[in-house]
MARMILUM-100888 format. One record per residue (C-alpha): residue number from 1; residue in one letter; chain; x, y, z. Coordinates in steps of 0.001 Angstrom, whole numbers, plus 524288, in hexadecimal, padded with zeros to 5 digits. Layout:
BEGIN
TILUM  nr rest kette     u     v     w
TILUM NUM    a     A     X     Y     Z
...
***
This chain:
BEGIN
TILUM  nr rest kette     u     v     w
TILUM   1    x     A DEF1D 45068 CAA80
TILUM   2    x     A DE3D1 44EEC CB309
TILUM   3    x     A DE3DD 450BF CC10F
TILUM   4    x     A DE3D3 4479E CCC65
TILUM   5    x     A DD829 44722 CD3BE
TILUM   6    x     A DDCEE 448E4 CE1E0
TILUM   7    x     A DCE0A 448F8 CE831
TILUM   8    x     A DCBAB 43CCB CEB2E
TILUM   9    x     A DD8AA 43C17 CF38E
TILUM  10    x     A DD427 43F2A CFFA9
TILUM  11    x     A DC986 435A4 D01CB
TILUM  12    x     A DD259 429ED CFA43
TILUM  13    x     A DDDE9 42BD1 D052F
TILUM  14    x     A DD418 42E37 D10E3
TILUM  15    x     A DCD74 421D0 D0CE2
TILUM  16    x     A DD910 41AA8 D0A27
TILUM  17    x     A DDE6D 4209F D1953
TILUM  18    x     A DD0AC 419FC D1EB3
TILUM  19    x     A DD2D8 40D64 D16B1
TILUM  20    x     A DE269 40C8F D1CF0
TILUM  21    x     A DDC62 40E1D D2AD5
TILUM  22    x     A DD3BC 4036E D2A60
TILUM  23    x     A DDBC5 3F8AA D24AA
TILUM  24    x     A DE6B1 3FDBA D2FCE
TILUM  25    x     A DDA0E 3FC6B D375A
TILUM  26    x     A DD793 3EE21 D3438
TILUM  27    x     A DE447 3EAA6 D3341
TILUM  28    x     A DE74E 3EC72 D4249
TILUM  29    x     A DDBE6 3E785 D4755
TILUM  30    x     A DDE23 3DC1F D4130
TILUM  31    x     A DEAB3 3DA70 D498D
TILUM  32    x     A DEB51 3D4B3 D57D5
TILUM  33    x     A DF094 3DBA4 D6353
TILUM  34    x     A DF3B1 3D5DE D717E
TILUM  35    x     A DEB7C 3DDC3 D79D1
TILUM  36    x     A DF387 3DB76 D860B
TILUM  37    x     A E01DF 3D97B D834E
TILUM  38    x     A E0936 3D25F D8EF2
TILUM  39    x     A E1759 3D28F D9106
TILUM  40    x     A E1DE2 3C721 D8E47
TILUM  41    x     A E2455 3BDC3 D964F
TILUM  42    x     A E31D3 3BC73 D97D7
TILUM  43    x     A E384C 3AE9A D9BD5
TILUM  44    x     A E44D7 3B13B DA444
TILUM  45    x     A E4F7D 3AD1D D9AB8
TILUM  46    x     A E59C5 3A485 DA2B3
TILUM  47    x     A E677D 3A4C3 DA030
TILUM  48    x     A E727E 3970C DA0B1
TILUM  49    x     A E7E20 39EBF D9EFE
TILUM  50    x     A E81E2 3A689 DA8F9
TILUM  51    x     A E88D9 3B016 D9F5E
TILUM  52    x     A E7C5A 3B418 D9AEC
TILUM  53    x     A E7696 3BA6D DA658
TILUM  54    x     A E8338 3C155 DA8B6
TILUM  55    x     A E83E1 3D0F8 DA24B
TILUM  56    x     A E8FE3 3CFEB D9896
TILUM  57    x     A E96C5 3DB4F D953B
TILUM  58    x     A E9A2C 3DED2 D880D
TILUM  59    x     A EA3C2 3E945 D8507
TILUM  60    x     A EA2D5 3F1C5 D78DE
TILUM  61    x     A EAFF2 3F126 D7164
TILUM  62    x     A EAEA6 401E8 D7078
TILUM  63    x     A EB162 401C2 D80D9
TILUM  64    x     A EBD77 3F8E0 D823C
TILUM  65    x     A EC8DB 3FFFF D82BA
TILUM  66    x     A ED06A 4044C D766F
TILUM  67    x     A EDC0D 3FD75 D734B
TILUM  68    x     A EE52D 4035F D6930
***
């Protein structure tokens, strides 16, 4: 059975390493980035209903008191 020839290894998985990098490479620059990202605006958000403007509380069913 004859023997696999490992020699050419090396250079096949450095090259292939090389050949990775520059598609990732191309692939970014290809992309657009904002080169000065500005916070966003927020519009004051008016409420009708009085109820909503109000804290409500909500009680967990685990602190009521136990009734047996």
């Amino acid at each position: 059975m004859p023997q696999l020839d490992t020699s050419t290894w090396f250079w096949t998985i450095i090259f292939m390493l090389i050949t990775l990098f520059i598609l990732f490479q191309l692939k970014m620059s290809s992309h657009l980035f904002f080169h000065n990202p500005e916070a966003k605006k927020l519009k004051r958000i008016s409420h009708d209903n009085p109820w909503e403007t109000k804290w409500t509380k909500i009680y967990s069913p685990l602190l009521l008191p136990q009734y047996f």
